[in-house]
N, C-alpha and C positions, 0 to 999 in steps of 0.2 A: 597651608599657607600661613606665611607670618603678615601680620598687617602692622605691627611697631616693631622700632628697635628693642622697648621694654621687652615681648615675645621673644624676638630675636636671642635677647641677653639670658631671658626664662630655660629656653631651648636648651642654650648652653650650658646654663649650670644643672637642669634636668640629666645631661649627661656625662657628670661631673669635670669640666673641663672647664679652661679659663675663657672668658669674651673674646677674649687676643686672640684666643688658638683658635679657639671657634670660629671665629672671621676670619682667619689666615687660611684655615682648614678651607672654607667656603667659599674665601678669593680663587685657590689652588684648584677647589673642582670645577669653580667655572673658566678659570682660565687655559685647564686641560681639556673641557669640552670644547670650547672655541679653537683651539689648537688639531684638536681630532678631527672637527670637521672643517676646517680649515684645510687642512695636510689630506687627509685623508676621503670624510667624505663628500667632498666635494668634487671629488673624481669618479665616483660611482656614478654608472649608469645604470639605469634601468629601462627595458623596452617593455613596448606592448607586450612582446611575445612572450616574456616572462611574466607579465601581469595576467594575460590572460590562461596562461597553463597553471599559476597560484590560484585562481579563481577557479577553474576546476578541478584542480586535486583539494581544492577545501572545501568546496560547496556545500558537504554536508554539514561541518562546521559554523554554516552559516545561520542555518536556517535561525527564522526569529518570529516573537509571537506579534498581534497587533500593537502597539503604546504611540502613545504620543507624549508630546514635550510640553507644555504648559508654563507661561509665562501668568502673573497675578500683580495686578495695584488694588489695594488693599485702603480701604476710611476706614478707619477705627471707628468705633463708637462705643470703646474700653477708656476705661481710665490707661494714661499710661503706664508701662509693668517692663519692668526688663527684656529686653528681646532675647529670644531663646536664639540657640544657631541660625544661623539660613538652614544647614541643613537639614533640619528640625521640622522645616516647614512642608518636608514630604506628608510627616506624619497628620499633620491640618488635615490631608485631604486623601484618606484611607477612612476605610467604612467605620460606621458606628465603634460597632464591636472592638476592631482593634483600637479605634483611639481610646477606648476605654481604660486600654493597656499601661497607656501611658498618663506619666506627670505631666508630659506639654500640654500649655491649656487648647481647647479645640478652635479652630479654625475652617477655612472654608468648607469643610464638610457641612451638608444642607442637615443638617442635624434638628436644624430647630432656633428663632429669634430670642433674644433676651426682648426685656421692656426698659431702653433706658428714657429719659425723659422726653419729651415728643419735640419739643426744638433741637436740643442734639443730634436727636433722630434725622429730621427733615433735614438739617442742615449738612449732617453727613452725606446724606443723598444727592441732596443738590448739589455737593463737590466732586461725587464721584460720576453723575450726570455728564460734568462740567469736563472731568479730566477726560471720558469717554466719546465727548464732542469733540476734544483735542484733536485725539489721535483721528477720529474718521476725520478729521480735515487735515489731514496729515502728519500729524505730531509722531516719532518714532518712541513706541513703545514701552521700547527700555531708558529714553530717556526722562519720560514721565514717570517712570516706576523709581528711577531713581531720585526724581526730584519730589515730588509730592508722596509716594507709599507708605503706607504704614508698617507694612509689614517687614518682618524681620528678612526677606531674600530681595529687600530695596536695594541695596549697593552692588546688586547684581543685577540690577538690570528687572528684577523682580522673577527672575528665571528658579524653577521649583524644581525641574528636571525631567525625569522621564516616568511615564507610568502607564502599565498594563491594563488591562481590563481587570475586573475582579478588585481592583486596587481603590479604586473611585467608590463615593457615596453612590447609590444604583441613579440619583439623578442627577447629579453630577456626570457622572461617567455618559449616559444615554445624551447629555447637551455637547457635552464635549467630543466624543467619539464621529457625533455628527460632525462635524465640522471639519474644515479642510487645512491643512496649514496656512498661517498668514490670517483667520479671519481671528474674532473677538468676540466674546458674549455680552448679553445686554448686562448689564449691573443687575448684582444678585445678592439678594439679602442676604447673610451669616449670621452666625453667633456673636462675630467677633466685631461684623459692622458689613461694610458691602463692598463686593470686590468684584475684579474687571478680570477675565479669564483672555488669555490667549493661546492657539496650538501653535507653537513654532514651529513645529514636526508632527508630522502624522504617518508613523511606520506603518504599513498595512502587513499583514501576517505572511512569513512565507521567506525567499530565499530571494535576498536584495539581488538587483543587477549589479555588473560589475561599476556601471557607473557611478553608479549610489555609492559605494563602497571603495573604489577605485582608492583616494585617500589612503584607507588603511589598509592595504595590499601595499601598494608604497611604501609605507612604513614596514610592512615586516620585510619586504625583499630588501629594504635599505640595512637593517638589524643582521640579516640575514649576510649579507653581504661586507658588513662593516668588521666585524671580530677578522674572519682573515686576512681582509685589507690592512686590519688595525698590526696584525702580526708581522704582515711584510713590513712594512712603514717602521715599528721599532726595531726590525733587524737589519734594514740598511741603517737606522739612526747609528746603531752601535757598532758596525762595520764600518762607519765613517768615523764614529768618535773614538777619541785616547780617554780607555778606562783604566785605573790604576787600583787595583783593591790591595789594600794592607794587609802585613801580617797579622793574621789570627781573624778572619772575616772570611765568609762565603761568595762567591761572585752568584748571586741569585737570578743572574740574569742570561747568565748561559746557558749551550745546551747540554740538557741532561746527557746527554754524549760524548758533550767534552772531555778531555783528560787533559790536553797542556795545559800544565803549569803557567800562573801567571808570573811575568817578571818585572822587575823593577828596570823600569826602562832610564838611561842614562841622562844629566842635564844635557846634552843636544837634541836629544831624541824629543823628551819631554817639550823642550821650547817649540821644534817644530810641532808637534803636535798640536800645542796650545793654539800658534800660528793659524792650522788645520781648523781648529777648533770658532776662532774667529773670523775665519774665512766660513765658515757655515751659520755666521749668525750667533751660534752658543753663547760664545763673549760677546762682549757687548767692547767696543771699540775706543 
């Protein structure tokens, strides 16, 4: 994801191409996606009966181990330091050993307190108390995570992502694993200062129901279904439209079967055509 136009512009010249084209390129794909599904998929149907015969010939494909999803607000009690990615902040909360691995500094992994000075300290506490009163009185989660966080996955809502067993500090993982989607842990001391844990998700092991899953079965019958719709759809376009290819050019769009000859069609022909052309919308009037 880009979050500036600076990025944006980065992106571009990363692939040695001008800003202009860049953006014209990226007007052209969104505006042929809108168009596809517009024309196209939006005449697809999908029924149960197809949903539920993809749920059984894929079942095996399913199957999944326990993890859950974890949400984090975060009180520093670091000086502040550059924030690394958001998605960096997996690594915070993978066992000793492997943070070891890495350059990111550690994070809520129970690894062990720093000693910074004892007002810092207390008063960290008593914010993250404070943020954690919010939310049991109802405050939405992610909007605290994004207003007060310190941590680097704040503008996200404070969401860290998904993670298996084996993945977690061993008491980390045994507090969290307890718990059911929706609840919150009490504030827990870090390295890093003290943070508020949430499970958004709590996948239990084994082979989801179709309803859990139902979403992305959708998606793939919709995939599934779209490439030959997408095929009919450009062969009546071209069936209805006056194509004209030049001498010394390929018609790349026909059928590999074809053999007539393309011809130069006459100035009557041509005008009706154009005519043809603006009664479908193509011109513009």
């Amino acid at each position: 994801n880009l979050d500036s136009m600076e990025e944006l512009e980065k992106a571009a010249q990363s692939q040695g191409i001008s800003y202009e084209d860049f953006k014209q390129n990226l007007r052209n794909q969104i505006i042929t996606q809108q168009v596809i599904g517009r024309e196209v998929g939006s005449h697809l149907n999908i029924t149960k009966e197809e949903e539920q015969k993809f749920y059984e010939d894929h079942k095996g494909e399913m199957e999944q181990p326990e993890q859950i999803r974890l949400s984090e607000i975060l009180v520093s009690t670091q000086k502040p330091a550059p924030a690394p990615a958001a998605s960096k902040q997996a690594d915070l909360l993978t066992n000793p050993a492997d943070a070891a691995k890495t350059t990111a500094p550690a994070a809520p992994a129970l690894t062990g307190p720093m000693t910074p000075e004892a007002e810092q300290l207390a008063a960290a506490e008593a914010k993250a108390n404070a943020l954690r009163d919010q939310i049991q009185k109802g405050a939405a989660f992610d909007a605290v995570a994004k207003k007060s966080s310190d941590g680097p996955s704040a503008a996200q809502g404070g969401d860290l992502g998904l993670f298996k067993r084996g993945t977690l500090s061993k008491e980390l993982e045994d507090r969290t694993f307890a718990m059911k989607a929706g609840e919150i842990t009490d504030v827990i001391r870090t390295k890093q200062g003290f943070v508020i844990l949430k499970v958004t998700e709590h996948q239990m092991a084994g082979i989801p129901t179709m309803k859990e899953i139902e979403p992305r079965i959708q998606d793939a019958l919709y995939y599934q279904k779209l490439q030959p719709a997408l095929r009919i759809y450009l062969k009546k376009l071209r069936e209805e439209s006056f194509i004209k290819v030049s001498s010394g050019y390929a018609d790349s769009g026909a059928s590999p079967n074809q053999t007539v000859p393309v011809e130069t069609a006459s100035k009557d022909a041509t005008a009706k055509n154009l005519k043809k052309k603006k009664k479908l919308g193509i011109f513009p009037r």
